[in-house]
C-alpha positions, 0 to 999 in steps of 0.5 A: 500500500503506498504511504500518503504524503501525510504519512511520510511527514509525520516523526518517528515516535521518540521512546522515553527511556524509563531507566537512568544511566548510572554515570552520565557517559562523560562520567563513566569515561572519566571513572575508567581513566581515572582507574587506568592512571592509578593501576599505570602508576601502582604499576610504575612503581611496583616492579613485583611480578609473580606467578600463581605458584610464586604467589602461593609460597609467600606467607600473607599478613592476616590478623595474627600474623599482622599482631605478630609483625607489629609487636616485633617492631615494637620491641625490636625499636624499644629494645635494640639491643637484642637485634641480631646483625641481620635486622634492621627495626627501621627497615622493619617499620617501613614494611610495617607501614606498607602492608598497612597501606596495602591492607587498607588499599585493598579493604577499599579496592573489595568494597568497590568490586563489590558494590560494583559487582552488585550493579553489573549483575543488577544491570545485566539481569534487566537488560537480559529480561528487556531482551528476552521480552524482544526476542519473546514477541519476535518468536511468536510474530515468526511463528505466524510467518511474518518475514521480517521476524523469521529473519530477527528470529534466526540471527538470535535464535542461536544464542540459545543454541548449547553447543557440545562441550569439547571436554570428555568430561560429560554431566550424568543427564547427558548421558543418560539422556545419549544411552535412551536415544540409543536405546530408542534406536534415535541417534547413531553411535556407542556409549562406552562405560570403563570402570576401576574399581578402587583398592588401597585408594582412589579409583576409577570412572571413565565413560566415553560418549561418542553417540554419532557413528554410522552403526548402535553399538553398546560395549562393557568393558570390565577390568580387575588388577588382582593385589599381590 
């Protein structure tokens, strides 16, 4: 049907958004630069660089260790007399002034991730449930064979799509839900179920799922290590 000039001349229709933005956009942009500087001049003067495992043997200062490390440096400043040739009381008190630093940096750092975390996770869940009211109406106009929507449809649509994961490690329901469609004659392919059974300790479960050859084939596979 041809659109009237009446038509063509009226404005689109403006949404008035309902939700706020957090920060304005000159807001956020400053929050995140503002961040990049701290964590470039942190980073600039801390050469510190450790791997997880590095990260592991190091002894962190938690409140009895802390107590610990704050009255050494007490007696050790009043009491110089027992310092060893090795130890310093001022180098001591420096680092004791650090790990302050670092803790209460840190206590800081925490609060922010999570008041943070709990506005990404609130925003995320809202906008999910605003697409998801989208997507609903979209599938049920594609349903009724409207073109438009069929191809909205298939573009989303498959984000919704589980792909396989690639580990060999399978969930219990994925299982038993490959052995009844192979039962049911409804996929080609085989389930094959290896088993140890524990002795001193340990043990072992091993199902290997490869439900897509061309033929049903079920295989038990049955082993026992006698003790000497």
């Amino acid at each position: 049907m041809a659109t009237t000039k009446k038509e063509a001349e009226q404005p689109e229709e403006v949404l008035t958004p309902s939700h706020n933005l957090f920060f304005p956009p000159t807001t956020a942009t400053k929050i995140l630069k503002d961040m990049d500087d701290l964590i470039l001049s942190f980073r600039e003067e801390s050469e510190i660089s450790l791997t997880d495992t590095e990260r592991r043997r190091l002894m962190n200062s938690g409140i009895r260790r802390y107590g610990f490390i704050d009255k050494v440096s007490d007696i050790a400043h009043s009491s110089s007399q027992y310092s060893p040739m090795n130890f310093n009381a001022v180098d001591l008190k420096n680092l004791l002034r650090d790990v302050e630093f670092f803790r209460n940096l840190l206590a800081r750092i925490r609060e922010l991730e999570r008041l943070v975390t709990n506005a990404l996770f609130t925003t995320s869940d809202d906008a999910f449930r605003m697409s998801l009211i989208f997507y609903n109406y979209v599938r049920y106009l594609a349903r009724t064979g409207e073109p438009g929507a069929v191809a909205i449809f298939n573009m989303l649509q498959p984000f919704f799509n589980r792909p396989r994961r690639s580990s060999s490690e399978l969930t219990e329901p994925e299982i038993e839900r490959d052995v009844k469609a192979l039962l049911h004659g409804k996929k080609d392919g085989k389930v094959v179920i290896e088993n140890k059974t524990p002795h001193a300790k340990g043990g072992k479960h091993v199902v290997f799922d490869d439900a897509h050859r061309d033929r049903v084939e079920f295989e038990e596979i049955e082993k026992a290590e006698a003790e000497n």
